[in-house]
Structures are given as structure tokens and as C-alpha cells.
N, C-alpha and C positions, 0 to 999 in steps of 0.2 A: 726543920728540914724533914722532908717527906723518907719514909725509910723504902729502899729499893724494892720494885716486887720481883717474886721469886725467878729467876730463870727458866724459858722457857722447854722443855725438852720435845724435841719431835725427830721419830728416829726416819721418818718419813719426808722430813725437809732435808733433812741430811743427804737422805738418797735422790733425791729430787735434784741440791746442787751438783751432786757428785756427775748427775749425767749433760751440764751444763756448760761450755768450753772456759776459760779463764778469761777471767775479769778481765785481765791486761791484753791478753790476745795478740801478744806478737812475742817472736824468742821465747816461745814457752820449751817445755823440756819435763817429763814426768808426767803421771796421773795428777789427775784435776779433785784435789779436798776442799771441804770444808775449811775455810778460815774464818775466825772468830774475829770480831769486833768487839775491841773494850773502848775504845774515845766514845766519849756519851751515852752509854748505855749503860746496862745492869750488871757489866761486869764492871771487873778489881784486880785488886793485887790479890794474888792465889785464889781468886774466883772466877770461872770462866761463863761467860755472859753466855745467856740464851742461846738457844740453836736458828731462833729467829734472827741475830744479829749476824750471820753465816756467810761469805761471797765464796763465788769458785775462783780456787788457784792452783796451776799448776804444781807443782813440788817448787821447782826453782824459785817461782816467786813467793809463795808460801813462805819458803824459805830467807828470803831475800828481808818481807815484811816482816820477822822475827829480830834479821839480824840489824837493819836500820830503824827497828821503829815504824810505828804505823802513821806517824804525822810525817815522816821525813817519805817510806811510802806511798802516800796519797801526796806528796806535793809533788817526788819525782815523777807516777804516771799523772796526773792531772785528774785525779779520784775523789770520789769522798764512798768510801768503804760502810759507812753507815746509810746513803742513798741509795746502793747497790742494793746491799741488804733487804733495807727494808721495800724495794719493787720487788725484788725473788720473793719474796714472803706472802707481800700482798700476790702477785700473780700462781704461786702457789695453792695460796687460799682462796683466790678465786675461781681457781679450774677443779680444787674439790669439792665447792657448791655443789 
């Protein structure tokens, strides 16, 4: 097995989602963070994956995705949190060409 690469850090993507509306985009409620992605990425248990694996979410749902789980999550809105991601990223990296 291949050993993970490092986590990506960009404090510049961060600020990027942050000005982004929420993922889920209905009943939102709070400022829009950064939420982390660990289902198939480079995160772990006590490791927090890349800033590239990133979606915007309100607080509530932010919130919501910690207290049921990220697969229960993505099945209640009809998501896939790693998809999300990784367009914000690429479209990110394409407009600082």
C-alpha cells in the first residue's frame, strides 16, 4: 500500500471557500467555514486532510456533518463532499493561472 501524501495546506483556499455560499444552500443559519473532507482522502483519525478536500458550510450544517457523520451527511443532502471539493479546488487553481 501506497503511504498517503502529505496534506495539502493553502491558507488562500481556505479564504477562497469561506467567501462561497453553502454547499447545501437551503436552512442555512451562521457564517460559511471551511469543512474538511476525510471519506477517501488524505485524512484520518486525529489527522485532518488537506485544505484541498475543503466544502463551504454554513455553521449549522458544518455542524450537523460532525454530529451524524459524513456518509449519513452526503446521503441525507444527496452530496458527495469529495466532488464538491475537489471542483472548488480545481476552479480555484484555475482562476490563479
Amino acid at each position: 500500500m501506497l503511504p498517503k501524501s502529505p496534506p495539502v495546506r493553502s491558507p488562500k483556499h481556505l479564504e477562497y471557500i469561506r467567501t462561497l455560499p453553502c454547499a447545501i444552500g437551503n436552512d442555512c443559519f451562521g457564517q460559511v467555514v471551511p469543512a474538511h473532507t476525510r471519506r477517501r482522502t488524505n485524512g484520518g483519525m486525529s489527522m485532518k486532510p488537506g485544505d484541498n478536500w475543503t466544502i463551504p458550510l454554513c455553521d449549522k450544517h458544518h455542524s450537523l456533518q460532525h454530529r451524524i457523520g459524513e456518509q449519513s451527511f452526503e446521503k441525507m443532502f444527496g452530496i458527495s463532499m469529495k466532488e464538491i471539493a475537489e471542483k472548488h479546488w480545481n476552479e480555484r487553481e484555475s482562476n490563479a493561472a
